[in-house]
N, C-alpha and C positions, 0 to 999 in steps of 0.2 A: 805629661802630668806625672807628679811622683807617685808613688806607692802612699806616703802619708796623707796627699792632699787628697789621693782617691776614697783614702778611709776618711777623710775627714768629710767630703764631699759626701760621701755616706751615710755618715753619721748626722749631717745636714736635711736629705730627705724624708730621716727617721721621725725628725722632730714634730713636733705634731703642733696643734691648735685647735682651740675651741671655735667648733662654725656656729656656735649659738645654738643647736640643736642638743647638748647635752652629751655629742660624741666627740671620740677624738679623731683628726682625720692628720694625714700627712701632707704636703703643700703639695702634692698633686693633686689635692682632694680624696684620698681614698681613707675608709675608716678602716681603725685599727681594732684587733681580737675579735673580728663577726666572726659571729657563729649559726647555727641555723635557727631562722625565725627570728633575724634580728637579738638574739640571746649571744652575748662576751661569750669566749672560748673558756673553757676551766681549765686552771692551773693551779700547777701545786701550792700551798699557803706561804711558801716561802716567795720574797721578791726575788727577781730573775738574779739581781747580783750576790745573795745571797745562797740560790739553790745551788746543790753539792753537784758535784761533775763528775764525782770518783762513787763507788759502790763501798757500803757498808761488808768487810770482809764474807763477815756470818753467810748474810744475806747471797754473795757474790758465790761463797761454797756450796749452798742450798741450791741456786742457779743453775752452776754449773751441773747439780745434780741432776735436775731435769732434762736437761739438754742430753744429756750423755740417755740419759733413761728413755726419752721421747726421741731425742736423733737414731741414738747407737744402739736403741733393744739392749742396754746394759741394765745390769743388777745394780739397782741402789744400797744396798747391802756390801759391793764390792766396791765402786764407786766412792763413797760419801771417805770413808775410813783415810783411803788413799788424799782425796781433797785434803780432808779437815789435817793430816800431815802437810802434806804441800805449802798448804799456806798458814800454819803453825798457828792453829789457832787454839787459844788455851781453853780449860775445862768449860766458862760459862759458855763462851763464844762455841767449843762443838758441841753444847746442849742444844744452843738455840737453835745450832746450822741443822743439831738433826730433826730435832721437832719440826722445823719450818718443811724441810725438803721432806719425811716423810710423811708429815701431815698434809701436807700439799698434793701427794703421791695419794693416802687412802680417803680424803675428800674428794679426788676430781671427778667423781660425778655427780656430788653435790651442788659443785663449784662452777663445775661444765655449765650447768643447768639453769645456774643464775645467769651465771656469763652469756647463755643462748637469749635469755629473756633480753640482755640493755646494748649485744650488739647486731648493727643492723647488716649483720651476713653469716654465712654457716659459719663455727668455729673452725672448719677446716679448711676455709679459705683465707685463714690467718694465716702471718708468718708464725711456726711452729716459736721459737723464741717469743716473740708477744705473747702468744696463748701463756705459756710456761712463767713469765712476769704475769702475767694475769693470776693465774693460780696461787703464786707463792702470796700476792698481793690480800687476793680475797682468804687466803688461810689467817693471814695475819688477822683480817678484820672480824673473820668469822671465828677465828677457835683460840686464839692466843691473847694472852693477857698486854699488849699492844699498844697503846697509845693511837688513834686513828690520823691523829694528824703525823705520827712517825711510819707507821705503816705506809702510808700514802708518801709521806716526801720521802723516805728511803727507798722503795720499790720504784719511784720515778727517778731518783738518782743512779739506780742501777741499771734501769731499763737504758737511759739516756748514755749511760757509761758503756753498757755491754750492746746496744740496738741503735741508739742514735736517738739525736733528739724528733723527731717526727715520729716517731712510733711512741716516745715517751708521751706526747701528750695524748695520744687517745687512750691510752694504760692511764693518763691521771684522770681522764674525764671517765673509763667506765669505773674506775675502783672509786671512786666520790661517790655512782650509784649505787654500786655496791657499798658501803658502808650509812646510807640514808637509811638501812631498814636493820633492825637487830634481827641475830640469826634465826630464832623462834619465828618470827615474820617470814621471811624467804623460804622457811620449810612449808609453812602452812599456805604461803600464796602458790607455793608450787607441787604440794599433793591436793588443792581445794577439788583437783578434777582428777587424781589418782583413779582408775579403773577398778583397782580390787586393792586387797590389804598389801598384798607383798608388791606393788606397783609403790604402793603411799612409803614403804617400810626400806626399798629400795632408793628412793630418794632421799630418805629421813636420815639412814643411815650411811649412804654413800655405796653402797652394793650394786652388780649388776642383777637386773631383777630375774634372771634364771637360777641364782648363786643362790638368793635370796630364796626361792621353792624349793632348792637342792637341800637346804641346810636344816627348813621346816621340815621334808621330806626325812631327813637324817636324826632328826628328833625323833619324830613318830615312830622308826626301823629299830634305833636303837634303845626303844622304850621310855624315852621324854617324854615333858607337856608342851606342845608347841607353843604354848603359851612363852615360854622361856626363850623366845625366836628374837626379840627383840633384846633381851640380856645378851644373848651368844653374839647379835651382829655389834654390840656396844663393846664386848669385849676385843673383836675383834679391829676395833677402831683405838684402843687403848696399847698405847706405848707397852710393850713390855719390859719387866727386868731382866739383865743380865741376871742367868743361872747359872752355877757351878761346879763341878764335879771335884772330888779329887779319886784318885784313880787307885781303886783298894789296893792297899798292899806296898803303894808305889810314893803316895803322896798324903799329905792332911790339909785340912784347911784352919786349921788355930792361924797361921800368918792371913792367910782372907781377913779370918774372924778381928784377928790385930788392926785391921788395914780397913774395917769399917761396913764390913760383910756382915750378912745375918742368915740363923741357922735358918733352912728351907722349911715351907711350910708341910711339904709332900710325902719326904722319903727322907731318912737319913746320908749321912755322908755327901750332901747338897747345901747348896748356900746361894742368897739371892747378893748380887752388886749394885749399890746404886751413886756409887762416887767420882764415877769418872773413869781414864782410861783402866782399862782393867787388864794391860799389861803389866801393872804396875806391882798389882799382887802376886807375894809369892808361890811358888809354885807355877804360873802360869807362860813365862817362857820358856822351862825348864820340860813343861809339858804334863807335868806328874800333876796339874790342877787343871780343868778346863774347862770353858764352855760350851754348857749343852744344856737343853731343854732338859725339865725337868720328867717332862712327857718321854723324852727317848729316853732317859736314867732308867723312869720304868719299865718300860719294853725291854732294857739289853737286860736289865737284873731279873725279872720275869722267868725270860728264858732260861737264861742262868739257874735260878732258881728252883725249875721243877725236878720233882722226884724220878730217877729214870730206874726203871729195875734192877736187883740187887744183881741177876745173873747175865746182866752186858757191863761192858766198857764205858769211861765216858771220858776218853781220850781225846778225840778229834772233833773239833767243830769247825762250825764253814758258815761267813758270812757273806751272800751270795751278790749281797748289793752292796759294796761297802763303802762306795764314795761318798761325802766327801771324807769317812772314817771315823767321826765322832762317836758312832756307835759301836765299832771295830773295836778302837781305841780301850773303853770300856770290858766290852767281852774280853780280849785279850788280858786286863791284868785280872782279872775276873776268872781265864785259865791259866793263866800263870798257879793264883790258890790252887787250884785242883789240878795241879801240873798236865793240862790240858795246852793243846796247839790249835793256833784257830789259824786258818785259810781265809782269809780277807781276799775275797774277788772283785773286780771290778774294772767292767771293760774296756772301758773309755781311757787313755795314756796318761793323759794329763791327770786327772781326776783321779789313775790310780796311783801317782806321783803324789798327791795330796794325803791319802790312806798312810801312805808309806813315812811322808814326816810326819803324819799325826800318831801312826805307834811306833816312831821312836821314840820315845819313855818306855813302852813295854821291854824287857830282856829280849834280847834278837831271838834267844834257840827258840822262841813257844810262838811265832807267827812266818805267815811268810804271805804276799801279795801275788793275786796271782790277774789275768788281763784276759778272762777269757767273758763270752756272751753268755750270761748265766745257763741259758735256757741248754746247754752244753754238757752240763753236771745233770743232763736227763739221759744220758748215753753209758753203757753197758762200763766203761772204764770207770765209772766213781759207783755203779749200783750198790748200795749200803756200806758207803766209806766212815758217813759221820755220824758219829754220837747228837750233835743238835745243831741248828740249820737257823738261823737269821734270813728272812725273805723280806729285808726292807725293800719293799716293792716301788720302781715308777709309777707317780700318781701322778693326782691333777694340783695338789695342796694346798686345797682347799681349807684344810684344816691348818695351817702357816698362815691366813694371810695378815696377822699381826706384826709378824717378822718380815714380810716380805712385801712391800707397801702396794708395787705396780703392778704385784701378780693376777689380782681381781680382773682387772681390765685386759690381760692377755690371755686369759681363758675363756675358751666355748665349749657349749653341751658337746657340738661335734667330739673335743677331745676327746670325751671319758670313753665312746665304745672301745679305740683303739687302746688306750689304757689298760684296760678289763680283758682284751684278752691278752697281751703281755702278759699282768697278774696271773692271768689262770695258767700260762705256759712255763713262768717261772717256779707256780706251785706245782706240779705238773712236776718239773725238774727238780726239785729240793724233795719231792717224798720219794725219787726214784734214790736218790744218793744219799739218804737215809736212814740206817739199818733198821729195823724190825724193835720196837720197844724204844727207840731214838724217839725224839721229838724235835717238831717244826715249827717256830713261830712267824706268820705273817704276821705284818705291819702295813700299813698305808699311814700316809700324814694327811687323810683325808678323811671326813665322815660320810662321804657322801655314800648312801647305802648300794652303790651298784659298785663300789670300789672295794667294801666292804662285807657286810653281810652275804651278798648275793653272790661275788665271789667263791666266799666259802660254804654257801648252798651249793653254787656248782662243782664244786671239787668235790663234796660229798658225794653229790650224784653219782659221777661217775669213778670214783675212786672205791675199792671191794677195802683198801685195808686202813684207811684212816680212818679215828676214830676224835672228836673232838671233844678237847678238855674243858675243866671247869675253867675258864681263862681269868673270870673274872675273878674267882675266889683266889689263884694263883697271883693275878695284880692285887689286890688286895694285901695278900702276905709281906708284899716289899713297900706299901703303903703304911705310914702310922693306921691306926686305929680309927681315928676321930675324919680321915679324909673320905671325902664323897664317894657313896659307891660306882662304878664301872660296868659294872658286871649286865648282859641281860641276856636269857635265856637265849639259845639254838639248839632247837634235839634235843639231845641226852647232854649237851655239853652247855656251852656258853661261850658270848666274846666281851673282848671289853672298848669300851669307847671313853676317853678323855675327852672333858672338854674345857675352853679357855675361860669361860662365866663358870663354870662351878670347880675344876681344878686347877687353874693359872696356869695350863700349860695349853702345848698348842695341842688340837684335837685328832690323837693317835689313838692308832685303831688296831687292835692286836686281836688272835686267835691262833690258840696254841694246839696244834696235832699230833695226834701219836699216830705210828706205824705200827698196826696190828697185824698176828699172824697171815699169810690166807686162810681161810677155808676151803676143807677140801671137796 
């Protein structure tokens, strides 16, 4: 028999016929699209000759992002950037591809949650690809302005395209249930048995609900109304702007401002981007403009900024963490004005290869990179080398996770003890290599008060010669007027805490130390 008669022959047992019963059955008799309980299989609204084969770009690069982020434990921040080149997709199409994939990234425990309720096995006996179409699916229905009958036949065109058809249809039949209840609905049937607030607050918002006590907890330390718990976890669900620096002394931002930039709400010499590739503006290949939270601007200028006494130096400074250098970057034209040299350390090779073309725009003579384990510059060779110390400290970042979509979900409480003592071994080492009247500013990109606060109650303890500054009134100086205060009491001093709901940046957490005489 030929190859055609056999399709044809094929196509012959497909045919179907009414047995009078109302169903269709094929001439063996068997009926066609059962489903369970005698209920049609669901498919997508499109007819079978008409359903798409190929994957909607956007959609295909948002995809790909999850996979890479759920397969590879990759950064979707590194990730997405790379796609959205790859497959050249223009300004609206890498809007959408980013929204989808990292909205899809800080809903999934929203999304998980639904998804647990309408399939009938653990999520993690999915193929991880299905789950990852599930999620991008239910973002669409649940948070984006969508269309549900495109939402649904795009995500089963892609699934079909990138998974196979047998995996697409159970992807069209749960996203149909997922789209039967508006999102208001899905939240409220799925905290009606919530245990306590931040259990309800934890699924409303997509948080895991330790992060969720961590952050209440971090209100209360740093002088908030926990009341404000629900603002802080909304902002941290909100897309942020590209912020901008330009690099004093080095660069401006009037071509930004040309190019459709607006002056920052924060700090001067900042500007927020909301047009698209933001290579595009001047300055910013060249280096001399860049991106950077508006949160770190304040931290490097901060330090920068404090008064150090009339009868020391303030030649040398050392930035003890300085990967991936955006902060470095900064401080360096920063001592370039005050013909100051800064030591950007940073021990990791690669990472400190990173530092290294991020201050290239600084002039070579005023920096130099160096690859040692910070805690290193606690040893008898550097004992009071610098004028003033950057400890942007390893955290949990917690206070990031607007920027960083899949981080929520790869953090545990475990983390933070071994965190915390890091921190306190690197402060430890930055007041040993710090002269007498110099000053140290810690950092964490965290609020969480055992990363913060408590840290610098422990170094107090045991430290005879630091003394901690007004921090807050010192961020405030490099602040307009009119911005939210930071500031909240410790001792005789103060720290400061940003946050994303009341300063539009991510929540950085500084305390600025001086090195007092001893006593004898």
């Amino acid at each position: 028999m030929s190859a055609n008669e056999q399709r044809g022959d094929s196509r012959g047992d497909r045919r179907s016929m009414d047995q009078g019963d109302g169903q269709r059955r094929s001439e063996s008799g068997r009926t066609r699209n059962r489903g369970q309980g005698g209920r049609p299989r669901q498919y997508s609204q499109a007819a079978p000759g008409q359903r798409k084969r190929n994957a909607d770009p956007a959609r295909l690069v948002a995809f790909k992002t999850l996979r890479e982020v759920s397969g590879a434990d990759a950064y979707a921040n590194l990730v997405l950037p790379k796609l959205i080149r790859e497959y050249q997709l223009d300004r609206r199409d890498a809007g959408f591809a980013t929204e989808l994939a990292y909205g899809a990234l800080r809903g999934q425990g929203l999304y998980d949650a639904i998804l647990t309720t309408l399939v009938d096995r653990p999520l993690s006996e999915l193929d991880p690809a299905v789950l990852d179409a599930l999620r991008l699916g239910a973002h669409q229905l649940m948070a984006m302005r969508v269309p549900k009958h495109a939402a649904l036949d795009e995500t089963v065109s892609l699934a079909r395209a990138q998974i196979g058809a047998g995996p697409s249809g159970l992807i069209n039949a749960v996203l149909r249930r997922v789209s039967e209840q508006e999102p208001a609905a899905w939240v409220a049937q799925l905290t009606a048995g919530a245990e306590n607030d931040s259990a309800k607050l934890a699924i409303e918002h997509s948080h895991p609900e330790w992060i969720v006590r961590a952050l209440r907890g971090a209100l209360i330390a740093h002088g908030r109304d926990p009341g404000e718990l629900s603002a802080l976890l909304q902002a941290d669900n909100a897309a942020p702007v590209v912020n901008l620096v330009a690099l004093p002394g080095l660069g401006g931002l009037a071509g930004a401002m040309e190019n459709g930039a607006e002056p920052g709400t924060l700090l001067e010499g900042s500007a927020t981007y909301k047009h698209g590739d933001v290579a595009r503006v001047p300055g910013v290949r060249e280096g001399t403009v860049r991106v950077q939270d508006a949160g770190s601007q304040v931290m490097a200028r901060a330090l920068a900024n404090v008064q150090l006494p009339a009868d020391g130096d303030d030649r040398y400074w050392l930035d003890l963490c300085a990967g991936p250098g955006g902060k470095a970057a900064l401080l360096g034209a920063l001592a370039v004005q005050r013909d100051a040299r800064l030591t950007a350390n940073e021990p990791t090779a690669h990472r400190a290869r990173l530092v290294e073309n991020s201050m290239d725009a600084v002039p070579r003579d005023y920096w130099m990179v160096t690859e040692l384990d910070g805690r290193a510059y606690g040893g008898e060779d550097y004992a009071g080398d610098y004028d003033r110390i950057m400890v942007d400290a390893p955290c949990s970042g917690l206070g990031a996770l607007r920027r960083r979509p899949e981080s929520r979900w790869r953090k545990a409480p475990r983390d933070i003890p071994e965190l915390t003592a890091l921190q306190g071994e690197l402060l430890d080492a930055a007041f040993n290599a710090v002269r007498v009247g110099g000053v140290v500013g810690f950092v964490t990109c965290s609020p969480h008060q055992a990363e913060t606060r408590l840290v610098v109650e422990d170094f107090l303890k045991r430290t005879g010669q630091a003394k901690l500054l007004d921090t807050g009134a010192e961020v405030a100086k490099v602040m307009y007027e009119d911005a939210p205060a930071a500031g909240h009491p410790l001792g005789e001093g103060s720290t400061a805490q940003l946050w994303p709901h009341l300063h539009g940046t991510d929540a950085m957490f500084m305390a600025l130390l001086t090195k007092v005489a001893p006593t004898e």
